[in-house]
N, C-alpha and C positions, 0 to 999 in steps of 0.2 A: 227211353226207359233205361236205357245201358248207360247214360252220362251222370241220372240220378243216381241209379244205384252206386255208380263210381263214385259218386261224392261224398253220397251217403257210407260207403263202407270207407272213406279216408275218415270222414267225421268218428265213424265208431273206432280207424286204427288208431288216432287223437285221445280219444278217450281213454282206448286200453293201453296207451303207451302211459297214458300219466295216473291210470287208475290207482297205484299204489300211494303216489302223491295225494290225489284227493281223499282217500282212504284217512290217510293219517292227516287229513286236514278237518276232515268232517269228523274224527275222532276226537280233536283236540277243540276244533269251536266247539263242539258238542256240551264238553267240558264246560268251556268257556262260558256259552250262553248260560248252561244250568245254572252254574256256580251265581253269575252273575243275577240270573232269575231268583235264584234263592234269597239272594238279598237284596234285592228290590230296590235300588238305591235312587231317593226322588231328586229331579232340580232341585240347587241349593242346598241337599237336608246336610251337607257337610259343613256348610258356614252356619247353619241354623244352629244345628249341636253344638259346635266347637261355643259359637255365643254363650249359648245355654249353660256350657259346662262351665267357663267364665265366670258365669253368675250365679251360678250353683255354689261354686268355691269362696264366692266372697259374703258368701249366704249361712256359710256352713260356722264360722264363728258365733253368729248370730243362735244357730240348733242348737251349738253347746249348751250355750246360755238357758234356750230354753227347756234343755232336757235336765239340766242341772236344777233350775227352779220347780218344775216337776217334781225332781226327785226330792227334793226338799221337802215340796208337799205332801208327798205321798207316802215317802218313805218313814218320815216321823209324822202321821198325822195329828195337825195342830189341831184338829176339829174334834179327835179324840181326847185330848188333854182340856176343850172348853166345856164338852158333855160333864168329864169330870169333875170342874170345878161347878158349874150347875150340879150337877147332883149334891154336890158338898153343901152346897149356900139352901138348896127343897130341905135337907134332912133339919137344918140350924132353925133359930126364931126370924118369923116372917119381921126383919128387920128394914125400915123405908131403905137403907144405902143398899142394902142387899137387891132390893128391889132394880134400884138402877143399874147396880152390876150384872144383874140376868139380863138385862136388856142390851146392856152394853154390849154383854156377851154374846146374845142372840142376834142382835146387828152384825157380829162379828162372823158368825158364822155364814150369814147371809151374804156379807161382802167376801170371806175364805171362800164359801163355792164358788161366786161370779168370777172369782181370780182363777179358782181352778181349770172351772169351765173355756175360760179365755186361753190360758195356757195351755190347753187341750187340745182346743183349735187351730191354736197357730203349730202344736205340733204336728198335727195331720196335715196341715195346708204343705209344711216345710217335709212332710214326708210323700207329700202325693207323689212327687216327681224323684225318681232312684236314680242318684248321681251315679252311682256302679253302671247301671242300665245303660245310661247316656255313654259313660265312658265308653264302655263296652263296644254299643253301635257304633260311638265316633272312630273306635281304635281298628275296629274289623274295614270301616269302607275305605281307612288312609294304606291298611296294608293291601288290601286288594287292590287300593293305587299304584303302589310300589310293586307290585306284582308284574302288573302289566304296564310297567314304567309309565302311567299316565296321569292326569292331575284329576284328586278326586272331584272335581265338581263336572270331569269328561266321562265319568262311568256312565251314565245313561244315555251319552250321543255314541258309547264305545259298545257299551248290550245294544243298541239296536242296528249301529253299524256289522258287529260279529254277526246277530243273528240273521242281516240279510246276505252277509257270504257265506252262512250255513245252508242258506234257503237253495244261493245259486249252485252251489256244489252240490248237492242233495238233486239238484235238478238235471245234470249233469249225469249223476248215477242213471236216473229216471229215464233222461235220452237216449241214456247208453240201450234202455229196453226197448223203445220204441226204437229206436235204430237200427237193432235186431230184426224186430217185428216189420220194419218196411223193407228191411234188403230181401227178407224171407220172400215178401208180396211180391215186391219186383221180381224177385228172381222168376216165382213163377210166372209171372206175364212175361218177362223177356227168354220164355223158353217157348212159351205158348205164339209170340211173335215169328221169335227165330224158325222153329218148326212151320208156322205159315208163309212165310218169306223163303223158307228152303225150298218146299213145295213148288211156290210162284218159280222160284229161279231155275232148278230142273227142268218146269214147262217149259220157261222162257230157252234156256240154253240147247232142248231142241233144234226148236223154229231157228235161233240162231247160226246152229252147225248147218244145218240147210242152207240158208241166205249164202254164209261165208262160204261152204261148197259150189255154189254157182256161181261166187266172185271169185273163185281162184279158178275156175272154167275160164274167165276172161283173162286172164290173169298168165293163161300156158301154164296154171298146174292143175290140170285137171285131173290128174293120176294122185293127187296128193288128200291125205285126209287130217281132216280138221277136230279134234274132240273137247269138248270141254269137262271136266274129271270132278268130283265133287268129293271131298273127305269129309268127316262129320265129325267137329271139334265139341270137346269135353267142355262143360260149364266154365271150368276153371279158366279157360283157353277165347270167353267169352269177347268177340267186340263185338263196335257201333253196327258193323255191318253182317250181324249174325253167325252163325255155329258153323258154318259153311267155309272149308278149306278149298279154293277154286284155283285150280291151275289150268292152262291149257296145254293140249297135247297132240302131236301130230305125227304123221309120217309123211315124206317127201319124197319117197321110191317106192315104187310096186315092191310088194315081197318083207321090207321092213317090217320092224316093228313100231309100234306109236312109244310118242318117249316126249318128255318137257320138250315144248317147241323153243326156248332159247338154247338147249343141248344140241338140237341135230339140225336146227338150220342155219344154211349158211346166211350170209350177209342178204344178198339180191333176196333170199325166202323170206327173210326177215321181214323185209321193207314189204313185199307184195303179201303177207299176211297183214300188216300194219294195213296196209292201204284195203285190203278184202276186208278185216271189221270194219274201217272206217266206213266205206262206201256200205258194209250191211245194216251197220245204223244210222246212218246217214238221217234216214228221217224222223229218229227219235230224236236229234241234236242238230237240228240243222242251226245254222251258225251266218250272221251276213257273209261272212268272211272267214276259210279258213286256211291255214297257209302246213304248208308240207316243205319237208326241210330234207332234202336228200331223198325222198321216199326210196329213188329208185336207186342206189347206191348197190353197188354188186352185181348189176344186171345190164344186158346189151341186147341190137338185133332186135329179134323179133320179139322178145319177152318189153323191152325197154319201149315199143311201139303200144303193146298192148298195155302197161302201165299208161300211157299216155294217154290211148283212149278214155281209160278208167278215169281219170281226173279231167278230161276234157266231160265228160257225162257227167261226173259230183258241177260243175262249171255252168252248168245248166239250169243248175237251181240257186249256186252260192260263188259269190266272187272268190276266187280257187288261186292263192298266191305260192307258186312251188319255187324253189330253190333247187336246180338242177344242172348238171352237167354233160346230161344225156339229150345230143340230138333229134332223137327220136322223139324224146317228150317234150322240148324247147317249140317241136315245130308244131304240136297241135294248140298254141298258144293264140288267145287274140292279141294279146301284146305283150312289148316286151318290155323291160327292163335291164339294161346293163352295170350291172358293178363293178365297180373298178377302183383302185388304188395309185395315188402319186404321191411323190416326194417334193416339198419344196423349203428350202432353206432347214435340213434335219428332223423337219416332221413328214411323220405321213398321216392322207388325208385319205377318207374312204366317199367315193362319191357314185351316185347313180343317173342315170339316165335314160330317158323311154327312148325307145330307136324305131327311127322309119323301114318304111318298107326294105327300101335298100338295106339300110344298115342291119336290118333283122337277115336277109340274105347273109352278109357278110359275115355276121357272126356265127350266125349257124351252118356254115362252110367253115368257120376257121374250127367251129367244136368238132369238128369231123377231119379238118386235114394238120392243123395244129397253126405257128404263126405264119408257114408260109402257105397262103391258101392258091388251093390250084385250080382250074377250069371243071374237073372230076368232081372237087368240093363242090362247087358254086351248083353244080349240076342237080348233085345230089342235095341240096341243101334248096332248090326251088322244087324238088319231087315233094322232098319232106313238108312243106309249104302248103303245098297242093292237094 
């Protein structure tokens, strides 16, 4: 719960670092999509117009023409001046030529509408489509090209490209809430965990001081006391392993007081506190194999015997590899191993060896009398054995 929340609350600090960014980014597509939504701009329609207006112009000598002949007709009607001269010819004597001139006439007016009529047509036809209009559209989607330096026939892959980084910034915002909304969730579960996990580990830290109070009985500090101390961290102070501030704490002399046990013990405490948790969880972590590097540093005698014991009992259950310089504890060993160091030709070489009976004598007489071993060593080093 506490790695999500972490992740999730970097995701939201991402978002509020650049939130001004995307603000003015979702401001300006905004614009952008509208603008471009407004004009609606289809595949093609910029070479379709441009054509259009092309042929529009090489059309429009032609409208002159026709508007001109119109106006001719229209404006002096000829059809009025042939009514007049029929009426002239009704009022005269019904003359045969007269006759044929009213006909001629009446022909004439007959074939004057059909001309009209035609030229009427072709001006509608030649006005359906408004060259202004055309221009107009053709002139607004080349500047909105130049706008967004692109070429107009990319305005419709350019609106739907704007409008899906509109979508993903907008979405963005929208995370930012949901982001909110789950660190809020998290948090309450990882307080509702913390607080069950605090619980659990107080019981446990009990039973623990206990265990470790009996190992330090074996241990020759049986006057000494073991605590484990719990502070209770704020939200903010949150980790993986709960609200729980755990130090451990002891006293090493009657009469003291308990104090951080890396403050008041010395080296030798050190090590036989190490080795007292060890062996009191021992069977929470037991291990094939667990190896101890100095445990017993700082200590001699009889304390340095009973470390020995201790690790000879972890021994029992787990092959038990120590690193030691204390006779005491070499000799509760079932074998041994020698380390040792040589030079040859300007290197040195580190090399080991199991040793026999003998030679486990021998060495553990020289740990006790140094390189010249005496009769006293040798003595003391088959007790230690034994």
């Amino acid at each position: 719960v506490f790695k999500e929340s972490q992740a999730k609350e970097r995701g939201l600090e991402e978002i509020e670092k650049e939130r001004k960014f995307l603000e003015r980014e979702i401001d300006y597509l905004s614009f952008v999509v509208n603008e471009l939504q407004e004009l609606d701009v289809k595949d093609g329609e910029e070479q379709e117009l441009a054509a259009l207006r092309i042929d529009m112009q090489l059309k429009e000598k032609s409208k002159v023409l026709v508007r001109d002949i119109y106006s001719a007709l229209t404006d002096n009607p000829i059809d009025a001046q042939i009514l007049g001269v029929q009426r002239i010819i009704n009022r005269g004597d019904k003359d045969a030529v007269f006759s044929d001139v009213l006909e001629s006439l009446e022909q004439a007016l007959v074939h004057l509408a059909a001309a009209t009529k035609t030229i009427e047509s072709k001006m509608r036809d030649d006005e359906f489509i408004d060259i202004d209009a055309v221009e107009e559209r053709l002139f607004a989607i080349r500047a909105l090209a130049r706008k967004h330096n692109i070429a107009p026939d990319a305005i419709p892959s350019f609106f739907k490209a704007s409008a899906l980084d509109l979508a993903s910034l907008q979405s963005k915002i929208i995370a930012e809430e949901n982001l909110k909304d789950d660190i809020a969730r998290l948090s309450k579960e990882y307080a509702a965990l913390a607080a069950k996990l605090s619980s659990e580990r107080k019981s446990i830290a009990l039973a623990l001081e206990e265990k470790i109070a009996g190992e330090l009985g074996y241990l020759k500090m049986g006057g000494a006391i073991f605590k484990i101390e719990f502070q209770n961290l704020s939200l903010d102070k949150a980790m993986s392993s709960g609200l729980d501030g755990v130090r451990f704490i002891a006293s090493t002399n009657a009469g003291t007081s308990a104090a951080p046990i890396e403050k008041i013990a010395s080296g030798g405490e050190l090590s036989r506190f190490m080795l007292a948790i060890k062996v009191a969880l021992f069977d929470k972590f037991t291990k094939p194999t667990i190896i101890f590097d100095e445990v017993d540093t700082g200590i001699g005698g009889m304390v340095a015997d009973a470390v020995g014991e201790r690790l000879k009992f972890i021994g029992k259950a787990s092959q038990v590899i120590v690193i030691t310089h204390q006779p005491q504890v070499a000799g509760k060993a079932d074998n041994h191993i020698f380390v040792f160091k040589h030079h040859k030709d300007n290197n040195t070489f580190s090399n080991a060896k199991y040793l026999s009976g003998e030679e486990k004598l021998e060495e553990i007489a020289r740990m006790i009398s140094g390189e010249s071993i005496t009769d006293v060593a040798r003595e003391a080093a088959k007790e230690l054995l034994r």
